[in-house]
Backbone as a printed PyTorch tensor [residue, N CA C, xyz], in Angstrom:
tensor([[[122.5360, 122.2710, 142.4400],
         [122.2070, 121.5630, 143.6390],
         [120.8840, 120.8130, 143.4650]],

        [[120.0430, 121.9010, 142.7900],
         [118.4800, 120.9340, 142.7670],
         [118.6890, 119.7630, 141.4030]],

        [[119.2380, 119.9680, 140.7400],
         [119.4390, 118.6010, 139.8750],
         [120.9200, 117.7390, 140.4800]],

        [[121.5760, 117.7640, 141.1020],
         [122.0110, 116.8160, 141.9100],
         [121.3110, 115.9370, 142.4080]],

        [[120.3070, 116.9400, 143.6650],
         [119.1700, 116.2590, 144.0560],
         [118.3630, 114.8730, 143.3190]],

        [[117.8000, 115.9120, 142.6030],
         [116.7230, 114.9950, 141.8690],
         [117.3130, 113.7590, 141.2350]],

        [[118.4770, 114.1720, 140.7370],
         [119.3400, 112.8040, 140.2870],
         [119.6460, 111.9650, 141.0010]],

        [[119.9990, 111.6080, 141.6150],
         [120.3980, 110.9660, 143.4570],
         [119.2630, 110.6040, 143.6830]],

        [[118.2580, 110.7600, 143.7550],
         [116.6420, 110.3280, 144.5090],
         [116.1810, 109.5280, 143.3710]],

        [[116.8950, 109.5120, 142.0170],
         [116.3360, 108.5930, 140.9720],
         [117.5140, 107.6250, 140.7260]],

        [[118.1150, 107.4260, 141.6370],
         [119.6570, 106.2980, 141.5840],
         [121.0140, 106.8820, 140.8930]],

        [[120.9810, 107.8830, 140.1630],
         [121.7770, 108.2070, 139.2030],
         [123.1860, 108.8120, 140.1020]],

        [[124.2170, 108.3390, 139.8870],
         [125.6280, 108.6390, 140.5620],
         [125.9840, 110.0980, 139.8240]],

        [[126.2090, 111.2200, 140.3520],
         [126.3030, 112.6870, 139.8270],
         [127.9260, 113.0050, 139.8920]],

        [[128.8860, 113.3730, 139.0230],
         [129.8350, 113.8490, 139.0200],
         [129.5820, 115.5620, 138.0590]],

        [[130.5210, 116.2890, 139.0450],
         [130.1790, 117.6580, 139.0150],
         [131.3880, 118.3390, 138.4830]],

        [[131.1530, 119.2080, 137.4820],
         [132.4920, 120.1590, 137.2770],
         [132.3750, 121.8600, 137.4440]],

        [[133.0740, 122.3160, 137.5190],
         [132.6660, 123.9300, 137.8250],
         [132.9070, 124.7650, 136.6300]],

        [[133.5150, 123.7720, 135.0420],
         [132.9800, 124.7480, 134.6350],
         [133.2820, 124.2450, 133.2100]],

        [[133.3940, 124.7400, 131.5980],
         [133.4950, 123.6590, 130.6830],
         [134.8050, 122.9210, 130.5310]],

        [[136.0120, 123.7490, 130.9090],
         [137.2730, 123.0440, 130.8110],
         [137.4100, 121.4730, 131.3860]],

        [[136.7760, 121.7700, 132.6100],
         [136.8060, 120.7840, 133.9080],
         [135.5600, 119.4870, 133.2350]],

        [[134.5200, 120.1100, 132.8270],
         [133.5830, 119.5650, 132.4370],
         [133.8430, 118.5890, 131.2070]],

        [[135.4410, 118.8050, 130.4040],
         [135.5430, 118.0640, 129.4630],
         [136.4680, 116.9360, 129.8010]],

        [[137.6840, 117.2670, 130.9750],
         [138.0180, 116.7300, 131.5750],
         [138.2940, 115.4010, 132.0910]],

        [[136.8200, 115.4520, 133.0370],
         [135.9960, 114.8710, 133.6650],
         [135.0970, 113.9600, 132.5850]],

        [[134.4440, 114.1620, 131.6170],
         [134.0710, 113.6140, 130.6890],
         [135.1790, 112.7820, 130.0790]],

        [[136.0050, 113.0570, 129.8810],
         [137.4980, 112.4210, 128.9080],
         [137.6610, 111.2650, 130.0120]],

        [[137.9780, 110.9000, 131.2680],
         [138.1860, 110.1260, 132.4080],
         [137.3720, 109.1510, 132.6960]],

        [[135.8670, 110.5750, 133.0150],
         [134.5970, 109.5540, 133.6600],
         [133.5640, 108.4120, 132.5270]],

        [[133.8420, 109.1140, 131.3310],
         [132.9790, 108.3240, 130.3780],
         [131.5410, 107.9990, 131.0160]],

        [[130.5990, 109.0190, 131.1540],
         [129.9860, 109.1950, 131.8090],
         [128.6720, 108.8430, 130.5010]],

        [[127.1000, 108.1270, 131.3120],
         [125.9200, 107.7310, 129.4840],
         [125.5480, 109.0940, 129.7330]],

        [[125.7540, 110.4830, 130.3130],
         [125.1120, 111.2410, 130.3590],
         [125.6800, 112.7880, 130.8240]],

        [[125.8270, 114.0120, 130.0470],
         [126.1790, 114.7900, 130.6240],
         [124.8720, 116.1000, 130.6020]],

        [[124.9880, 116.8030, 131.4660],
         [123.8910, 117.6980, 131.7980],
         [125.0300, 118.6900, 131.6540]],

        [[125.0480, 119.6390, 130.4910],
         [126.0240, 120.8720, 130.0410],
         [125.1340, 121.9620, 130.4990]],

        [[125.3920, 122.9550, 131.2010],
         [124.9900, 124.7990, 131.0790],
         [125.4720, 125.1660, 130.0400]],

        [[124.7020, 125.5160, 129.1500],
         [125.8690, 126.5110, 128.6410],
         [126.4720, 127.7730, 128.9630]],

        [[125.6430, 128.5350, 130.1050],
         [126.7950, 129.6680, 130.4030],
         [127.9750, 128.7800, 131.5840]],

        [[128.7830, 129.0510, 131.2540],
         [129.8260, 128.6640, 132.1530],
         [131.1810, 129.2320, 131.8160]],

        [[131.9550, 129.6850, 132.8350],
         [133.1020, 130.1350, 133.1060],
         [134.4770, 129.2660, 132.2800]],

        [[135.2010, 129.9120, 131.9040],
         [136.7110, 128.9610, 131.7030],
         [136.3920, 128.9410, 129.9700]],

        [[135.6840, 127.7950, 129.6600],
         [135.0080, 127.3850, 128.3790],
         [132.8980, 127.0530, 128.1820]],

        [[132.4580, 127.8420, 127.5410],
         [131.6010, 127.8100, 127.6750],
         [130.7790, 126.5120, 127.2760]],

        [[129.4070, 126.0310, 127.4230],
         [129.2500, 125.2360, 127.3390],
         [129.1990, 124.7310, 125.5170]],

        [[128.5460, 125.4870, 124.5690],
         [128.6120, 125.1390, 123.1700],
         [129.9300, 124.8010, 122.7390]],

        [[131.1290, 125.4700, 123.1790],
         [132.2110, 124.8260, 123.0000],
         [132.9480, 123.5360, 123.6050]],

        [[132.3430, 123.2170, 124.6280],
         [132.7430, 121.8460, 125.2620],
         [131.7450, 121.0860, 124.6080]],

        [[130.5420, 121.0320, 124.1110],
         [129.7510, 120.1550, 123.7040],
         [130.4650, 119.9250, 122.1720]],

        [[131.1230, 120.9060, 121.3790],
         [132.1870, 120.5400, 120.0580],
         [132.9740, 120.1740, 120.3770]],

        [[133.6880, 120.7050, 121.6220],
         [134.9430, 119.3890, 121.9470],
         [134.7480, 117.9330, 121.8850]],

        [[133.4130, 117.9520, 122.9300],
         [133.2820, 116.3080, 122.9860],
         [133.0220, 115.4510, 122.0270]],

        [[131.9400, 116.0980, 120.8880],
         [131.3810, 115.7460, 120.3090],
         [132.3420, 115.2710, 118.7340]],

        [[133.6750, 116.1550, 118.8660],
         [134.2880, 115.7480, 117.6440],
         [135.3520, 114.8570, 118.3010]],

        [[135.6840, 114.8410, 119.4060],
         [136.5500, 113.4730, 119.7910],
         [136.1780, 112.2670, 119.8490]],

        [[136.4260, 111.3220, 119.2530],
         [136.4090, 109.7110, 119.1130],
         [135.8270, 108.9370, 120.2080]],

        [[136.2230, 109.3530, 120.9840],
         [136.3460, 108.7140, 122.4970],
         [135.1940, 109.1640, 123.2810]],

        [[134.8490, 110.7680, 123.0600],
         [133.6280, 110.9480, 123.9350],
         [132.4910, 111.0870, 122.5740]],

        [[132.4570, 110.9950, 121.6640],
         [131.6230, 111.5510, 120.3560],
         [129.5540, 110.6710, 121.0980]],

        [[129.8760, 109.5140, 121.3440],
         [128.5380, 108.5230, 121.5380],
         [128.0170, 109.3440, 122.9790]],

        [[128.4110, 110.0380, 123.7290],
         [127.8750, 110.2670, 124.9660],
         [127.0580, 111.4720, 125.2200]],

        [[126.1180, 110.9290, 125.6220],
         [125.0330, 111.7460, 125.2910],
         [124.5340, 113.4150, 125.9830]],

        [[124.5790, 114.2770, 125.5170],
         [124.4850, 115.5290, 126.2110],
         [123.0650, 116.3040, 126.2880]],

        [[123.0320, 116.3680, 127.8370],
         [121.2340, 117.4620, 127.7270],
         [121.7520, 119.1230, 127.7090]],

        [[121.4300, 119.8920, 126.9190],
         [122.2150, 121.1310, 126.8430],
         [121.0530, 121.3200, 127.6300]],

        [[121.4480, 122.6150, 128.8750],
         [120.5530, 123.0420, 129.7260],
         [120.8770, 125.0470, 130.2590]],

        [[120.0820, 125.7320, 129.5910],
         [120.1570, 127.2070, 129.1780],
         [119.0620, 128.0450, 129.7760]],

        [[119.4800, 129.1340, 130.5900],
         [118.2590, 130.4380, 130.3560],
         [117.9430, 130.9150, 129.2950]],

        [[118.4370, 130.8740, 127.8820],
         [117.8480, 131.1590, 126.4130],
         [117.6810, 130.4200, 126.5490]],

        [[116.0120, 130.6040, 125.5980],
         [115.0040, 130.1380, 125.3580],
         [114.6300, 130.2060, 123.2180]],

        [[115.3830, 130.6950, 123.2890],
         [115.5010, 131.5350, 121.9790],
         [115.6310, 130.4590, 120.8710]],

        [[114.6050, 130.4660, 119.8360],
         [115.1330, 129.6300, 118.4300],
         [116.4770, 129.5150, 118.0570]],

        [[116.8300, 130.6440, 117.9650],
         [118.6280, 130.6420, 117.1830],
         [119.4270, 129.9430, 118.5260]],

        [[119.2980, 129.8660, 120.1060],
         [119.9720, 129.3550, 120.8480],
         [119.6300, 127.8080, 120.7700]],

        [[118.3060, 127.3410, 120.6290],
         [118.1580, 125.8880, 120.0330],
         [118.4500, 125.5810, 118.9080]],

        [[119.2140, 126.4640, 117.8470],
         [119.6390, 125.8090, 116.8400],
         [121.0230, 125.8330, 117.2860]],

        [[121.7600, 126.7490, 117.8110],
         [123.1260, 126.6600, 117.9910],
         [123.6500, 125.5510, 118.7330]],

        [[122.8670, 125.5090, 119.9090],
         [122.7940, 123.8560, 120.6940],
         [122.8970, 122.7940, 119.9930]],

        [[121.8950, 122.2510, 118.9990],
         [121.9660, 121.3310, 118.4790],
         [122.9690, 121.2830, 117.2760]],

        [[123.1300, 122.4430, 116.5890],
         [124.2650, 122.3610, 115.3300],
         [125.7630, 121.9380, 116.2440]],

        [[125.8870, 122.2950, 117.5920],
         [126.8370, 121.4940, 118.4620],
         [126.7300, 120.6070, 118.7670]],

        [[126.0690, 119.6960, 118.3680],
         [126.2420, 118.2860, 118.9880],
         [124.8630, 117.6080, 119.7440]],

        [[124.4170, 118.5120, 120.5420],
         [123.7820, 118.2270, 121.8620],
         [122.5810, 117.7360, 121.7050]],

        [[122.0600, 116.1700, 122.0560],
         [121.1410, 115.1960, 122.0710],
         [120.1930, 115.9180, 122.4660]],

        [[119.9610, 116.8160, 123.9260],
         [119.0210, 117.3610, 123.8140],
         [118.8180, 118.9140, 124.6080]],

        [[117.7710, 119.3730, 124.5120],
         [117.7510, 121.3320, 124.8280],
         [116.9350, 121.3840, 125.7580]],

        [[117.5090, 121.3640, 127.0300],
         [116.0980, 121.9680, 127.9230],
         [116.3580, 123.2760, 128.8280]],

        [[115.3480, 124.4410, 128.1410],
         [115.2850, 125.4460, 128.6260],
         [114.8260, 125.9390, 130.4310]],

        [[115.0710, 126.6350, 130.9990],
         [115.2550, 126.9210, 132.0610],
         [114.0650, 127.7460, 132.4290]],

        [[113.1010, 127.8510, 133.5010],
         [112.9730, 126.9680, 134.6610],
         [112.8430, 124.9500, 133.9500]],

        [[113.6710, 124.3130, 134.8400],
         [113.6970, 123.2970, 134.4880],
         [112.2840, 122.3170, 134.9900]],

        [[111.2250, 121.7160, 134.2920],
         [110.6290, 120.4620, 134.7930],
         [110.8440, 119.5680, 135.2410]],

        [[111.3520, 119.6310, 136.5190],
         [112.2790, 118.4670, 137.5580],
         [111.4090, 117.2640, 137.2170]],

        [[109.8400, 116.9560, 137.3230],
         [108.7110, 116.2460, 137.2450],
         [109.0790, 115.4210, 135.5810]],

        [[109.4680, 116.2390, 134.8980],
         [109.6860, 115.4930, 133.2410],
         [111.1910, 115.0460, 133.2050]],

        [[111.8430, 115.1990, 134.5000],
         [113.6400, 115.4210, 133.6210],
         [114.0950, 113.7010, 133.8530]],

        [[113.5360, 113.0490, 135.1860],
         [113.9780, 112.1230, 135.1170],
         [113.5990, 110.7530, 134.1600]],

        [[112.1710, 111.1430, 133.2070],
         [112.2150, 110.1610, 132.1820],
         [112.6010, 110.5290, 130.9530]],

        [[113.2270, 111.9950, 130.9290],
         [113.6010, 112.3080, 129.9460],
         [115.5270, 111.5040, 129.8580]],

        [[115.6010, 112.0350, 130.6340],
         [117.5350, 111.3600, 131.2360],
         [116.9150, 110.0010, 131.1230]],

        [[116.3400, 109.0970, 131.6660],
         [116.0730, 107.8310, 131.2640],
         [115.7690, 107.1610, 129.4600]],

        [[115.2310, 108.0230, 128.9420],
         [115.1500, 107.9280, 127.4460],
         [116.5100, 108.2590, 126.6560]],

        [[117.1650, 109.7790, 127.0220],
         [118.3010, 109.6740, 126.4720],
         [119.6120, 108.5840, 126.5390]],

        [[119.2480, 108.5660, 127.9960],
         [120.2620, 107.1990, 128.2020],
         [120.1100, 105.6630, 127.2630]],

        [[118.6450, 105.4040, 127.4340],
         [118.2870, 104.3230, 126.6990],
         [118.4440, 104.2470, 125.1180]],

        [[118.8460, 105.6560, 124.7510],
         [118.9870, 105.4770, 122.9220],
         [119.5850, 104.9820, 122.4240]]])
């Protein structure tokens, strides 16, 4: 809800999934410059939807912020050996996120 928020108050149009199945989905359809992955999530977790996307053709260029309560080295390497543009650990810096999503987008 609070990064809905914050996204919306910085122009950004938010499409939401409940969980990674849905989340790849929705990605496959929406072709979205930006996805904000959890990785804990229900159905399919998030490291595995970020290899889904990331080895399909079609979504491979779109850019993912992996976003986790580990904090842990080996969980920032597992993140990124999946794919994921970028790692931001949890409590989130609402104050840094929207020029960070503005930079990833711009790459």
């Amino acid at each position: 809800m609070l990064l809905r928020q914050v996204f919306e108050f910085h122009g950004y149009e938010v499409i939401e999934a409940g969980d990674g199945e849905e989340g790849c989905r929705t990605a496959r359809l929406e072709m979205p410059d930006l996805i904000v992955m959890d990785l804990q999530m229900p159905v399919m977790d998030g490291l595995t939807a970020i290899k889904a996307l990331k080895s399909e053709e079609a979504t491979r260029d779109i850019k993912i912020m992996a976003v986790t309560s580990f904090a842990m080295k080996a969980d920032l390497e597992k993140t990124v050996e999946a794919g994921a543009d970028y790692y931001m650990a949890k409590p989130l810096n609402i104050r840094e996120l929207p020029e960070i999503v503005k930079r990833l987008i711009n790459q």
